[in-house]
C-alpha positions as a printed Julia matrix, in Angstrom:
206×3 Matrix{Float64}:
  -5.87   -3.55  -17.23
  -2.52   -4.59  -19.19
  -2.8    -5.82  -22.71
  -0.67   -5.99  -25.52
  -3.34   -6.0   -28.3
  -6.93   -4.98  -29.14
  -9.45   -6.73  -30.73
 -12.58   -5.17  -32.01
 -15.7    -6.55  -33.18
 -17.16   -4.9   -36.03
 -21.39   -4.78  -36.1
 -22.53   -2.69  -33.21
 -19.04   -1.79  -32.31
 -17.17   -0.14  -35.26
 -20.73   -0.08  -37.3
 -23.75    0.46  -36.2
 -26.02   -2.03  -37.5
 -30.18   -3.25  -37.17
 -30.88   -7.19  -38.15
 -34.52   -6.04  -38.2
 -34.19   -4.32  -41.58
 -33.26   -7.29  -43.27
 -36.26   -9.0   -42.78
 -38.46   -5.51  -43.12
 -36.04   -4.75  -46.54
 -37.07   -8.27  -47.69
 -40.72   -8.53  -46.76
 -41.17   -5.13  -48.96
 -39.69   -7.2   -52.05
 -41.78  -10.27  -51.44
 -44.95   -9.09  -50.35
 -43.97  -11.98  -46.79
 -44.26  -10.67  -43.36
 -41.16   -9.83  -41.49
 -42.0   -12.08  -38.44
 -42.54  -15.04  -41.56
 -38.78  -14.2   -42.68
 -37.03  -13.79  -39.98
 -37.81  -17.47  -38.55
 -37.24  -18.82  -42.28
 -34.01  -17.42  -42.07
 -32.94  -18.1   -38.44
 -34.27  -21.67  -38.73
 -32.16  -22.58  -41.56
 -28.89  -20.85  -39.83
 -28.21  -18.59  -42.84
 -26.47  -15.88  -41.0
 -24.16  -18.97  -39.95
 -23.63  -21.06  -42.7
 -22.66  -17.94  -44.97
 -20.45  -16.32  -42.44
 -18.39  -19.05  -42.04
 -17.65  -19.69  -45.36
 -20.03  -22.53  -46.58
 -21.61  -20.57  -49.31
 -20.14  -18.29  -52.52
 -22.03  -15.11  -52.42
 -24.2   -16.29  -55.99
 -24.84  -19.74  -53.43
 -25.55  -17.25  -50.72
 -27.97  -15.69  -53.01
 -29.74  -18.25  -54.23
 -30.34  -20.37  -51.21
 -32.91  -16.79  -49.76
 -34.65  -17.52  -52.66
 -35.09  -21.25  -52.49
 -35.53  -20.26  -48.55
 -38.15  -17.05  -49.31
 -39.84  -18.91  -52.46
 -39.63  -15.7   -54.14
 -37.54  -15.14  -57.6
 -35.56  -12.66  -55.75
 -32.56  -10.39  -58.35
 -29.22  -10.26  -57.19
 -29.99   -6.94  -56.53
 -32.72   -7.37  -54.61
 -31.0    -9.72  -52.1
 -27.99   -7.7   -52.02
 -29.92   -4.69  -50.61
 -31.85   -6.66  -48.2
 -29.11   -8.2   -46.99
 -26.97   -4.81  -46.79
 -29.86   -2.94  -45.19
 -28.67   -3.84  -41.56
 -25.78   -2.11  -42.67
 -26.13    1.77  -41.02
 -23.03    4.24  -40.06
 -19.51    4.31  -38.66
 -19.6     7.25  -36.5
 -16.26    9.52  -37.3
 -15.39    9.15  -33.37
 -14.75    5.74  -33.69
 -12.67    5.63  -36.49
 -10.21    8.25  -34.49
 -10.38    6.0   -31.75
  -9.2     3.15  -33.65
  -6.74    5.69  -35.53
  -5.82    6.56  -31.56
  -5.26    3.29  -30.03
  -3.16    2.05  -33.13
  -0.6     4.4   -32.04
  -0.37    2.53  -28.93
  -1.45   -1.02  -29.07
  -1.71   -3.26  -32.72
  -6.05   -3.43  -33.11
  -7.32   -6.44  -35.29
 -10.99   -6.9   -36.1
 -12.7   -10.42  -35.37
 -15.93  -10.45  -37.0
 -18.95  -12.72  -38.13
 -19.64  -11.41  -41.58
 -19.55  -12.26  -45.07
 -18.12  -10.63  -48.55
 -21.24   -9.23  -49.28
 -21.29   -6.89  -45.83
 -17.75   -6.4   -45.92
 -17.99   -5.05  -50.04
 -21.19   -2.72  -49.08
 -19.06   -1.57  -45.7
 -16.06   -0.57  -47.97
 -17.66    1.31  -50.24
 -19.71    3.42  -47.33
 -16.11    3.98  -45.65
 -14.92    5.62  -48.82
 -17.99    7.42  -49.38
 -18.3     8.72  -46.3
 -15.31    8.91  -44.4
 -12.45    8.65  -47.84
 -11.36    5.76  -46.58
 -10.73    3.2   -48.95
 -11.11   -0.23  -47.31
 -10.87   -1.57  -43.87
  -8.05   -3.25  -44.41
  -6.58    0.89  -43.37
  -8.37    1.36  -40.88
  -7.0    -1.95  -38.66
  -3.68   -3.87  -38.15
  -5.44   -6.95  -39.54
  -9.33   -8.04  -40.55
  -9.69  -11.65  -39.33
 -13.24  -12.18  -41.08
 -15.51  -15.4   -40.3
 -16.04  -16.21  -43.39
 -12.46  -16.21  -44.88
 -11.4   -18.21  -41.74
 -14.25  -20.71  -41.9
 -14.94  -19.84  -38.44
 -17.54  -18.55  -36.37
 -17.94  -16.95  -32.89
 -18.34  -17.92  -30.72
 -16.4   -21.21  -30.95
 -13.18  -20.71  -28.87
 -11.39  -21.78  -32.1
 -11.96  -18.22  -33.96
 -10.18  -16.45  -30.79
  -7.38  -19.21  -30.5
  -6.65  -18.91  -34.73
  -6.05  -14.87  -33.69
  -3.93  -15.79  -30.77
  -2.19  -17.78  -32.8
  -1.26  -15.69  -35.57
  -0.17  -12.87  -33.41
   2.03  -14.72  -31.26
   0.06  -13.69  -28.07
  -1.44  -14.94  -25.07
  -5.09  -15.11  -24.23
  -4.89  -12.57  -21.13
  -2.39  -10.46  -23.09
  -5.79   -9.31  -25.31
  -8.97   -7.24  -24.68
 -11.54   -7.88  -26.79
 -14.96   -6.04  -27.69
 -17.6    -7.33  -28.59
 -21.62   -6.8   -28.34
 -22.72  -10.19  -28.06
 -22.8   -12.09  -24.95
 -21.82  -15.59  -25.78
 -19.23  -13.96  -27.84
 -17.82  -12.22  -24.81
 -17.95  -15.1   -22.5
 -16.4   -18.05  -24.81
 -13.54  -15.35  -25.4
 -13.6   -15.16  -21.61
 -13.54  -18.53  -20.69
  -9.82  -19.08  -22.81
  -8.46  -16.12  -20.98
  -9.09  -13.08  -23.01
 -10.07   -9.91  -20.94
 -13.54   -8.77  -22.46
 -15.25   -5.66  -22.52
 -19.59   -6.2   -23.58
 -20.52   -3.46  -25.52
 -24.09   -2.78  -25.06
 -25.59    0.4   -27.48
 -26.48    2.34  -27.68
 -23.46    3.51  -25.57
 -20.46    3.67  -27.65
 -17.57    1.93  -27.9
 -15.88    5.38  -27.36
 -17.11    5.35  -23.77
 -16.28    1.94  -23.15
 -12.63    3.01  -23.93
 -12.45    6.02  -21.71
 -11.43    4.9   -18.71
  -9.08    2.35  -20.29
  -6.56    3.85  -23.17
């Protein structure tokens, strides 16, 4: 495979991450089942409409409790929400550290400010790593961009702002529309399917 950049996806990649502790996080506050969340919150497209930039976070927050019918805190959303939120394994940040001496590595990623806050303050925590920004040549976040995967516009915006080609680009991601709307402009793809890690994904390949 030639390439001249890498793009990672973040949840599932970089992180590891579990939706089902959102709704479990939030059926604990509200006394709701899980199943009972989950569809409220799928049906009205939340994880969409926030990611790609249509609410503020205090929006964000108030819309799952208009959604819920529970008077939800701040703080109370904020650690539902953040609950799919698990680990970066210390392998994959040396991988990233690894292929940056080689290739530039940008992250595309579906997420919001309220993910990408909680995830910042784990990497310093954990790993003394201040922000993400460090860790990548560029973030190109959903919900800054008012984009969304997988609409081939999110890739093409990338593309764009890197002055590359689609073929000239690998790109990792754990979600299979994701991988095949980057496919079908060009991009080569890698699927990442846990629980094998991205680390052996890249073994055979940097």
């Amino acid at each position: 495979m030639k390439f001249k950049a890498v793009i990672f996806d973040f949840g599932n990649v970089i992180i590891n991450i579990e939706f089902q502790r959102i709704y479990q996080t939030f059926a604990k506050f509200t006394s709701k089942s899980p199943a009972y969340i989950e569809k409220k919150i799928t049906e009205d497209q939340i994880f969409r409409r926030y990611e790609s930039g249509q609410f503020t976070d205090e929006e964000f927050r108030e819309v799952i409790r208009q959604t819920l019918g529970f008077p939800l805190s701040d703080h109370e959303v904020d650690t539902a929400w953040n609950a799919i939120l698990l680990d970066i394994p210390s392998d994959r940040i040396d991988l990233v550290h690894n292929i940056r001496q080689k290739y530039p590595v940008y992250l595309l990623s579906n997420t919001n400010n309220i993910h990408i806050t909680a995830s910042n303050n784990y990497l310093k925590k954990a790993h003394g790593i201040n922000n993400l920004d460090l860790l990548f040549d560029k973030l190109y976040l959903s919900y800054e961009m008012g984009l969304w995967k997988p609409d081939a516009e999110i890739y093409l915006e990338v593309l764009r702002a890197n002055k590359l080609q689609p073929n000239e680009v690998i790109f990792f991601d754990d979600n299979h529309h994701n991988i095949e709307s980057a496919k079908a402009i060009g991009m080569q793809t890698i699927l990442v399917e846990p629980p094998t890690s991205i680390v052996e994904y890249c073994k055979n390949i940097f």
